[in-house]
Residue, then its C-alpha position, 0 to 999 in steps of 0.5 A: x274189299x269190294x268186288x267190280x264184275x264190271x269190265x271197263x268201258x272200251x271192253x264193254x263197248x268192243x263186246x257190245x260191237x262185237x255182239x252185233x256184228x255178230x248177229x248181222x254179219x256172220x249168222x246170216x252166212x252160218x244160217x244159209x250154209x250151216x258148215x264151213x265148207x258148205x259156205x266157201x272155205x278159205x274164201x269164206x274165212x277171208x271174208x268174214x275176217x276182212x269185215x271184221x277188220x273194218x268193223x275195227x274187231x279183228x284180233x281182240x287178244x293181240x297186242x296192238x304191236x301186231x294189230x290187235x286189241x291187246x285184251x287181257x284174259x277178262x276182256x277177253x271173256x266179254x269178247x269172246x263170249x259175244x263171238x261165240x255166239x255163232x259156230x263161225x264167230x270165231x274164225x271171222x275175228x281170228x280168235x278161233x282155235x288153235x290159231x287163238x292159242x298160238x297166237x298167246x303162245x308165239x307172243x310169250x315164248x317165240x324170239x323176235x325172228x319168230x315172231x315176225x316170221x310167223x306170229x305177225x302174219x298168223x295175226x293178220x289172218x294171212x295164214x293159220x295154223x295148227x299145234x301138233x301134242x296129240x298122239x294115238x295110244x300109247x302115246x300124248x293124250x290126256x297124260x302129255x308125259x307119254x310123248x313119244x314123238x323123238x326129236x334127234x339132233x343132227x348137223x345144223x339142226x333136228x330131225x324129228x319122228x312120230x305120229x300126231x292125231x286129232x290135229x286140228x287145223x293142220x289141212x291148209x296151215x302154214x306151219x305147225x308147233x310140234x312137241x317132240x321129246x328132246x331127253x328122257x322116255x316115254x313117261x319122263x316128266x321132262x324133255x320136251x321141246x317145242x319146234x316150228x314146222x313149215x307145211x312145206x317141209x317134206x318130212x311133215x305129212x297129213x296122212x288123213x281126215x279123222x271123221x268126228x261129231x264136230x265140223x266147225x274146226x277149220x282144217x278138220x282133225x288130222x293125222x300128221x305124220x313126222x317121218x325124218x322131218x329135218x328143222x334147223x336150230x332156229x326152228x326151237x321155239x323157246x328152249x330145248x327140254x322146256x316144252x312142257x313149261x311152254x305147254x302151260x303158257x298156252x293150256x291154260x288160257x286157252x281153256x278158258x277161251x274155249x270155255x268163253x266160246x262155247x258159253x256164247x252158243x250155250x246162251x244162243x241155245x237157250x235163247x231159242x228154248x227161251x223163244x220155244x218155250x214163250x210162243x208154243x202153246x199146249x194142254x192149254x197154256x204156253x209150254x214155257x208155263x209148264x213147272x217142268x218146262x220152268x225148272x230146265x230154264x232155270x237149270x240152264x240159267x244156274x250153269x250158265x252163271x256159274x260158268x262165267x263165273x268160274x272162268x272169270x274167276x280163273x282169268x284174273x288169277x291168270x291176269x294176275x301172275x298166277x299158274x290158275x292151274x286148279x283154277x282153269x281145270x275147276x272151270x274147264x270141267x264145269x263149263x264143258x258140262x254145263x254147257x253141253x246140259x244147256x243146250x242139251x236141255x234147249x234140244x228137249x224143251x223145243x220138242x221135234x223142232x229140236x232135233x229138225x234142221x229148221x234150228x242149228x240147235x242140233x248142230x250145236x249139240x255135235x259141237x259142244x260134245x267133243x268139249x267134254x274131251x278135249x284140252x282134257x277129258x272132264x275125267x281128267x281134270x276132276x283127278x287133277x283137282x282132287x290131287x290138289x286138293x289132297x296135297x294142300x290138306x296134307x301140306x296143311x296138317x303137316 
C-alpha cells in the first residue's frame, strides 16, 4: 500500500499561513522582549492572540463547534511545528501547554454543562488554565500510581487534600484539573478521579513560584496546596475512579504536541547554525566547510527527520483509534533528545555567539532541557518501552 506524508491542502495552506505569521508577528515581540514578562503578560498574550484570530489561526486543534479548526492529530503536527518556531508561537494561537491538553481532554471526556462552562471560554482565549497530577516525593511523579493527593467524599459534594508541585500555568488561571485519589492507597492502580477546581475556590492555594531553567510557560511552575478544598458533585470530570483512563486521553497526544513545538524551534535553532556556518569564515575558508562543522549539520538533519517521523507515525495511530501507548513514549524519548542535540550542536557550531544574548539560541537551550523531564523522564519512557517490548516477545513464544 503506498505511503502519502503529504497533508491535505487546507492543512498544508493553514501551516503555511501559520509559518508567516509567525515569523512577522510574533518573533518580532519574542526578539525585542526575550521572556514573557518582559513583553506584558497577560496584555501581551491578548494581543498576540486576538491577531491571531484575525489572521483566521486561532485554535487549530479545536472543533469548529468552539471556534477552532478542528485538526486531527497529523494536522496538528504541520501547525504546531510551524507555531513552535518562536518560544511565544504557541500561546499567540492558543495551543500552548497545559491549555492545549485541557482543551483535548474537556472536549473528549467533560458533560455538555462542563464544557460550556469551562471549555468554551478556555477556546476563546478568554481564561487559561492549568492541570494539577504532579506531587513532591513520595508523591505522583513519574510513577502517576504514587498519587497521594485524597479526595473524600462529603454532603453535596468532595473535599479534597494534598500538595501539587511543578504546575504549570496555575499563577492566573481560572481553574484547575485536579487528580485526587478517590479509592485505594498510594501505589493502587486505581482510584483516581479528575475534579474541576475554581482559582476562586479558598481551599485551592498557590503557596509559591518554583525557579526553573525554563521561563516561557505562562504562569510559571507552581506549588498549589489543597487544604480542605470543597467541590460539588458536578465538579466530577468524567467518572469517579476512572482518572487514570482519562489521564491517557490527554497524555499521550499531548506529548506528541509538545514534541511538534519543540521540533519548531529545534528547526529555528539550526537554521541560525545554518546562516553561522554559510558567512563565518576561518583558517581560510567558511566554517561550514570544515568536515567537522559538516558532520553536526548533518547530525541535526538526521534527528530532526526521524523525529518528525516518529511523531507522525504516533499521530496517525493516535488518529486511528489506537492507545499509541509504545508509540507516543517511542517518540516522546526520541524528540526530547534530539532536539536538545539540535540546538545543543546550533549552540557550538556558532562559537561565543552561541552563547551571547546577540542569538535566542541560548535561551533556546534552557527551554529545551526540561523536555527531557517532563510529560515523562527519557528514563522513563525507555523502561516503559522495554517492558513492552518484553511482554510482546513472551506473548509470542507463549
Amino acid at each position: 500500500m503506498p505511503v502519502d506524508l503529504s497533508h491535505e491542502p487546507r492543512v498544508a495552506e493553514l501551516a503555511e499561513r501559520t509559518a508567516q505569521f509567525v515569523r512577522e508577528v510574533v518573533v518580532p515581540e519574542e526578539e525585542r522582549f526575550g521572556g514573557v514578562a518582559a513583553a506584558g503578560g497577560d496584555a501581551m498574550r491578548t494581543r498576540l492572540q486576538s491577531a491571531a484570530k484575525q489572521a483566521g489561526l486561532f485554535a487549530p486543534h479545536v472543533s469548529p463547534e468552539y471556534g477552532g479548526h478542528g485538526l486531527d492529530m497529523r494536522g496538528r503536527a504541520a501547525v504546531f511545528e510551524e507555531t513552535g518556531w518562536s518560544l511565544f508561537g504557541p500561546l499567540a494561537l492558543n495551543i500552548a501547554a497545559p491549555d492545549e491538553g485541557n482543551m483535548h481532554l474537556l472536549e473528549a471526556v467533560a458533560s455538555p454543562a462542563q464544557k460550556e462552562t469551562y471549555l468554551r471560554p478556555l477556546a476563546q482565549g478568554e481564561i487559561r488554565s492549568c492541570f494539577a497530577m504532579t506531587e513532591p516525593a513520595p508523591g505522583a511523579g513519574s510513577d502517576p500510581a504514587a498519587l497521594s493527593t485524597m479526595a473524600r467524599r462529603v454532603a453535596g459534594g468532595w473535599r479534597i487534600d494534598g500538595r501539587k508541585w511543578f504546575i504549570t500555568g496555575a499563577d492566573g488561571a481560572a481553574f484547575a484539573i485536579c487528580m485526587a485519589r478517590t479509592s485505594g492507597d498510594p501505589g493502587d492502580r486505581g482510584g483516581a478521579t479528575m475534579f474541576l477546581v475554581d482559582a476562586a475556590n479558598p481551599g485551592m492555594k498557590i503557596v509559591r513560584h518554583i525557579d526553573t531553567l525554563d521561563e516561557s510557560m505562562y504562569g510559571g511552575h507552581c506549588e498549589v496546596v489543597f487544604d480542605n478544598c470543597v467541590v460539588p458533585d458536578e465538579a466530577v470530570l468524567g467518572e469517579v475512579d476512572k482518572g487514570y483512563d482519562y489521564a491517557q486521553v490527554r497524555l499521550g497526544p499531548a506529548r506528541m504536541t509538545h514534541c511538534m513545538r519543540w521540533l519548531g524551534i529545534a528547526r529555528r535553532a539550526q537554521e541560525i547554525a545554518l546562516a553561522r556556518a554559510s558567512e563565518r569564515r576561518l583558517f581560510g575558508s567558511r566554517l561550514g566547510d570544515l568536515g567537522m562543522v559538516q558532520g553536526m549539520i548533518a547530525d541535526s538533519e538526521i534527528d530532526l527527520a526521524a523525529a518528525r517521523a516518529l511523531t507522525l507515525q504516533a499521530c496517525w495511530e493516535l488518529d486511528n483509534g489506537g492507545s499509541g501507548a509504545q508509540s507516543t513514549g517511542i517518540a516522546k524519548a526520541f524528540t526530547a533528545e534530539a532536539v536538545w542535540r539540535v540546538v545543543d550542536r546550533s549552540v557550538q557550531i556558532c562559537g561565543a555567539l552561541g552563547i551571547s544574548g546577540d542569538v535566542l539560541l541560548g535561551r533556546f537551550l534552557r527551554e529545551i532541557r526540561p523536555f527531557r523531564i517532563y510529560d515523562g523522564p527519557t528514563e522513563t519512557h525507555r523502561w516503559a518501552i522495554a517492558r513492552r517490548a518484553l511482554r510482546r516477545a513472551a506473548g509470542s513464544a507463549r
